[in-house]
N, C-alpha and C positions, 0 to 999 in steps of 0.2 A: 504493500500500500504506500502511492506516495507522501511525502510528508504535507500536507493540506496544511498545517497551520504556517509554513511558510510562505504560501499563496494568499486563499484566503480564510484562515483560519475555521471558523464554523463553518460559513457559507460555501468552501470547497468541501467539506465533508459532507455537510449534506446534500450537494450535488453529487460527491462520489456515491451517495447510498441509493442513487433512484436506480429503480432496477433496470440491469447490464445485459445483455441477451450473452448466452453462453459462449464464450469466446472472446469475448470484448476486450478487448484493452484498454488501462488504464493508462493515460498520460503522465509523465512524470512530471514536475509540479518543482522548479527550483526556487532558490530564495530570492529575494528580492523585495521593494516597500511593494505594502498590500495594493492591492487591486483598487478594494473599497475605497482606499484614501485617496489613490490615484482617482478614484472614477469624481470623488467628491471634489477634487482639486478644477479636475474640467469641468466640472455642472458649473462652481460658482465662479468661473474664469471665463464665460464664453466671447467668442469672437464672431461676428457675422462674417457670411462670405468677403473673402479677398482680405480677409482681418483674422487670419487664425494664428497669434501670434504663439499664445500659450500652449491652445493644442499641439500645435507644430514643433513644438521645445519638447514638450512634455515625450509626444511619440519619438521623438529623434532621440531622445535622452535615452529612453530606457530601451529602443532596440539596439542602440551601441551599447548599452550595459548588456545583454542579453546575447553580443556576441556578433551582431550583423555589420557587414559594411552598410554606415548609410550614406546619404545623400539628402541635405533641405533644400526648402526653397525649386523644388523640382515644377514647373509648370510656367507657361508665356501666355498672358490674357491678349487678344488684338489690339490694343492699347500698347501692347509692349513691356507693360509692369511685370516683374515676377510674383507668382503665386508661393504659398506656403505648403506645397505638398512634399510630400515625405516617402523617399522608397530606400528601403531597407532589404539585402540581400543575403540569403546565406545558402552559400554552395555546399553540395554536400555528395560528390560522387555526380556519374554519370547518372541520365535518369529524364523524366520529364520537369518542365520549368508550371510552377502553379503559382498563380496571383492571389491574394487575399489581397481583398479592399475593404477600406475602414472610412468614410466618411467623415469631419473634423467641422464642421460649421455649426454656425446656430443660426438663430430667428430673433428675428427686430419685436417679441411679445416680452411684454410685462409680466415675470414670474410671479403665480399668487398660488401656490403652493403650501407655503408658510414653514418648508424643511427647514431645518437648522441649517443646512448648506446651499440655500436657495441664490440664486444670481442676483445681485443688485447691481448689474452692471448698466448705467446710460452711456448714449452715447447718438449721434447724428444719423437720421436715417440717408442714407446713402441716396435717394430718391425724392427725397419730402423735404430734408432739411432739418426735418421735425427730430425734438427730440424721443427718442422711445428706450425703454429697457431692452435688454438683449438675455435670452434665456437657452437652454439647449434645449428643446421646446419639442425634439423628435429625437432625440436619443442619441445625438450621433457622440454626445459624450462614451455613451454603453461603448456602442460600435466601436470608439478610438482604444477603451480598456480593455475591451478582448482580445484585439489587434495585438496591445502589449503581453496580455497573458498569452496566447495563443504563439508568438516570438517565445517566450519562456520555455514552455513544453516542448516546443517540435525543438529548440536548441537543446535540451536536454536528453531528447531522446533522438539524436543523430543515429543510433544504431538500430531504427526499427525503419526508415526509411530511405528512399535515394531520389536524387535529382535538384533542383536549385526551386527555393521559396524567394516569389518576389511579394515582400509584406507593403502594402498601399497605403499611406494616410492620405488621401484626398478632400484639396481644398474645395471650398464653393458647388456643394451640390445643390446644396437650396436654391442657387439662381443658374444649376444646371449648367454650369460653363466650365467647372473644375478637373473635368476626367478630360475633355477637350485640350485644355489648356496644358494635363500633362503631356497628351500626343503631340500636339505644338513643338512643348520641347524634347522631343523624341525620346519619350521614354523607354521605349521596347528597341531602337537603338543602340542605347546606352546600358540599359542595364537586361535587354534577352526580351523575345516575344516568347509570353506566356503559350503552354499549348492548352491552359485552362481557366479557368476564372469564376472565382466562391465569395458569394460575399452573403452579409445576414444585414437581416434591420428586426429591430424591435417593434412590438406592438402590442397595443391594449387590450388586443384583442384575443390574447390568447395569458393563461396562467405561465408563472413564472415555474422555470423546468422542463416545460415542454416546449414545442418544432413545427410549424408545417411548410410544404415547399409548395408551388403551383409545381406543373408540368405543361411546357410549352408558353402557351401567353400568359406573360405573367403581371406584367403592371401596363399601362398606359402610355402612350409616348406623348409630348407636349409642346404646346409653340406656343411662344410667348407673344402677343401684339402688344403695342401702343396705339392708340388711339388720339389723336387732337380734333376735338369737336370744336368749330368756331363758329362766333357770329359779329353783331356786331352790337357793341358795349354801349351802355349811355347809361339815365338815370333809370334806376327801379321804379318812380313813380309815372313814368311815361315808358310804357315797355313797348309800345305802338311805334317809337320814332327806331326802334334795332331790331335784332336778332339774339331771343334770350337762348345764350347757347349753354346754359342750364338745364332748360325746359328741353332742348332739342336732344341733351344729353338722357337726361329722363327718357322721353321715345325712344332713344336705340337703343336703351338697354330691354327695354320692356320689348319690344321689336326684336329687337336678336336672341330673344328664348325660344321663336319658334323656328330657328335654324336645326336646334336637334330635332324638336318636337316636330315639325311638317317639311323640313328638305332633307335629314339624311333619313338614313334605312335605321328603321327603330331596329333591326337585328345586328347592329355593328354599333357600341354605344362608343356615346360620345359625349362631351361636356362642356361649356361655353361659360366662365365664372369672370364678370369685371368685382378685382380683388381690391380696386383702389381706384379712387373720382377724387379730384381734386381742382375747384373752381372756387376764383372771386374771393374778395378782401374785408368788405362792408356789405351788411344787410340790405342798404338802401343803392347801391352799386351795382348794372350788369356788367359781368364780366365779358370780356372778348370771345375765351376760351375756354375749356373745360378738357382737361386730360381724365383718360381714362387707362387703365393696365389693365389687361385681359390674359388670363391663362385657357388653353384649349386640351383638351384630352380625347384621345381616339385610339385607336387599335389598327387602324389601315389609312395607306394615303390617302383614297378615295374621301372617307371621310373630312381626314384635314384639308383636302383642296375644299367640298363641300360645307365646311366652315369659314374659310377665310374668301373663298368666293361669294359665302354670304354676306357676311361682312362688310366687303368691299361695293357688294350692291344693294345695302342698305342703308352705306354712309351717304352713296349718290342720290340713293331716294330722297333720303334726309333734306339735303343742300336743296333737291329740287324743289320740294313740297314746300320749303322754310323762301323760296325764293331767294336763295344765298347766292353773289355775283361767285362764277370758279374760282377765282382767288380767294374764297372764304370756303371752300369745298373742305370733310374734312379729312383730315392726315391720316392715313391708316401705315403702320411700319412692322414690318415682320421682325422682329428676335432673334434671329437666328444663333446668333450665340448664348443664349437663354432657352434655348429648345432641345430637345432629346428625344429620341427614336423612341420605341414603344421596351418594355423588358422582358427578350424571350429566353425563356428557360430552356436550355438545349435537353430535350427528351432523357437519353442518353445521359449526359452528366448529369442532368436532376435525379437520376432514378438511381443512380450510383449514389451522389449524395442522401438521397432518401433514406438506402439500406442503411447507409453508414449512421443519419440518424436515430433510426430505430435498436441499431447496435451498441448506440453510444447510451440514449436516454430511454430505453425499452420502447419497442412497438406502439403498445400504448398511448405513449406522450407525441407519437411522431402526426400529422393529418398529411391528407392531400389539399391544399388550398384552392379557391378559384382564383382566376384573375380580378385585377382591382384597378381602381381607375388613381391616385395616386402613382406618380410618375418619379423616376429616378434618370440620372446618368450614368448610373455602371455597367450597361449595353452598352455606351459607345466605347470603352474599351475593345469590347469585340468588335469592334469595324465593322465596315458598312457589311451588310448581307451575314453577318453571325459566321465572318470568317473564324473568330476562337471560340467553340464551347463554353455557354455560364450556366452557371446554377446560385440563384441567386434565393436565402429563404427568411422564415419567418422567425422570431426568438421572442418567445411570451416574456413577458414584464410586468406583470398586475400577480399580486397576491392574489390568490384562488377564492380563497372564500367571499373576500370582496366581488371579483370578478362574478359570484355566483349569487351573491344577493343584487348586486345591481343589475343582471340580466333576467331574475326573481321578479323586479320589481319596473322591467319593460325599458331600462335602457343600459348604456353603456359605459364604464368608468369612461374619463378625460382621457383625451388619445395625443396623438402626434398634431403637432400645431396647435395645441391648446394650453392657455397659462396654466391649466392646473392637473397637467399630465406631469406624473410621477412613477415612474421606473420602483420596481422592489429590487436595489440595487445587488444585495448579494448573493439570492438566488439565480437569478435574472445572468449576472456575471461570470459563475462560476457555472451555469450552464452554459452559458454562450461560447467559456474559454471550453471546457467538454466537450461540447458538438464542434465547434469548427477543430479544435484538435484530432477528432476523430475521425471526420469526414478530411482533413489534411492527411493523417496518416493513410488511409485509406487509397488515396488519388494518388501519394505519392509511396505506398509501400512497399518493402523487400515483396520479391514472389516467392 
């Protein structure tokens, strides 16, 4: 039995006790600061995309202690600034090359939690100006400390495996540009093109201990619009003499909900959400303008053209009906660096990972998931057309009993993106460092 109290003391033993299918192995577990304080160091430290300072330390630190070559600062935004990601490598013999990705960002919400190790971090919203609190509001703290534990184990147990781990701290997934931005700077160049790619997220959705993977389609792909609604400004008490491009704003949102609902194919879903409107200074004041920020979710292009086609011929309506000269027509701008392909789960390695999860946490705790409309960027890793295999899966985080009275009582604990989502840090962890240790050994074991 490994020593668990030099990981994470309780919490890896009672992850060692969930039942093990016959034959299973256990990870070895070397010394190093706990997990827990690690994990609690990143929740109350977070940095939004293009800002992970601390995470970025925190991962580079302890995979040089844990024995890897690393490498910071690894990713080029189209701006030209360097990113904060993190690739950590440990050779180990002939063999196949395996990626584990760890996502490292947070969210511009206001933690109300009320943990003893809650975020009170402000700071400028990158977009607004405004000030907002910044919190790890989707887990990706969890994700950065398994990453560490998970470097611990497979360095420890060099002798049960072969081939090279390339370990990922990835900057900026919340605005979708960060896995881009490491191909930018050539990461599979420089440090070996994976022949695989595993990565996990956390959710509310499931008890802490337990696993489940989709097979095949597994999350959503996204394109990010902007939107500039105009008209033409003057006073609020004479709205007769402009163009309230307020009011016009209003119409196309309410307008563009029937793009899923009556143009695309209700059997291919799809999602149209403006996450942010921001117009005008004074109550008694129309403004010129009205920005709007639009997230899109789909599963096939067809779709995403069927969206932004919409779109686009519903700003013209707009202009036309409001009687706006074309120079006040309004702005519709694609994302594209704020966008991400859909998340397919290669059949094949999911089902491999699968085994490996039922081996690691008993059958039992393992499910088959559906797909979800919730979008990532750890597809574009595998390039365009699913040139590398992923298997990308789920890692319960909610205490059980909880989870089973709030679904008692018709709804759901606080999930990802919300201020008062809360991770059950040392099951939640010491399973997550379990499973992806297991399914590592697994992808890359002696035969």
């Amino acid at each position: 039995m490994p020593r668990c109290d030099l990981l994470l003391g309780a919490a890896c033993a009672a992850a060692l006790a969930l039942p093990v299918a016959a034959g299973a192995a256990e990870p070895a577990a070397p010394a190093g600061p706990g997990l827990v304080e690690i994990y609690k160091t990143l929740h109350s430290h977070p940095g939004l995309s293009h800002h992970e300072e601390t995470a970025s330390t925190v991962v580079a630190e302890e995979l040089r202690r844990a024995g890897y070559a690393v490498t910071d600062h690894v990713g080029v935004y189209p701006d030209g600034s360097h990113a904060y990601g993190v690739v950590g490598v440990l050779k180990n013999g002939p063999g196949p090359t395996l990626l584990i990705r760890a996502d490292m960002d947070a969210l511009p919400i206001l933690e109300e939690t009320g943990l003893p190790y809650a975020s009170h971090v402000m700071t400028k919203s990158p977009t607004t100006g405004l000030e907002v609190g910044v919190m790890h509001a989707c887990g990706h703290d969890i994700h950065s400390t398994v990453l560490i534990g998970v470097a611990r184990a497979m360095a420890a147990a060099r002798g049960r495996w072969h081939g090279t781990l390339l370990l990922v701290g990835q900057p900026s997934e919340e605005t979708v540009d960060g896995a881009r931005a490491m191909l930018a700077d050539h990461i599979y160049e420089r440090f070996g093109r994976p022949d695989m790619i595993v990565g996990l997220h956390d959710t509310n959705g499931l008890a802490a201990g337990t696993a489940a993977i989709a097979i095949g389609e597994a999350q959503a792909g996204t394109t990010s619009v902007d939107i500039t609604i105009r008209g033409i400004g003057g006073h609020g008490a004479e709205p007769q003499a402009g163009r309230d491009p307020i009011v016009l704003a209003a119409q196309f949102i309410t307008q563009m909900q029937t793009i899923v609902s009556r143009e695309n194919d209700p059997l291919e879903p799809a999602v149209v959400t403006v996450g942010s409107i921001h117009g005008g200074s004074k109550r008694n004041i129309i403004p010129d303008e009205v920005k709007l920020q639009l997230t899109t979710r789909y599963f096939t292009d067809h779709s995403r053209q069927v969206i932004l086609d919409g779109l686009r011929n519903m700003a013209a309506g707009l202009a036309l009906s409001a009687g706006l000269p074309p120079d006040r027509a309004p702005i519709i701008s694609i994302n594209e660096a704020e966008s991400a392909p859909p998340t397919y789960n290669d059949p094949k390695l999911a089902n491999r990972v699968r085994a490996a999860l039922a081996r690691s946490l008993g059958p039992d705790k393992v499910s088959v998931s559906e797909k979800v409309m919730p979008s990532e960027d750890v597809g574009v890793f595998g390039l365009e057309g699913h040139q590398i295999p992923l298997a990308y899966f789920s890692l319960g985080a909610m205490d059980a009993d909880a989870l089973a009275r709030a679904r008692a009582a018709g709804h759901e604990l606080p999930g990802p993106h919300n201020s008062h989502f809360a991770p059950v840090p040392d099951l939640t962890l010491a399973t997550g460092v379990k499973a992806m240790t297991d399914v590592a050994l697994t992808l890359l074991g002696k035969p």
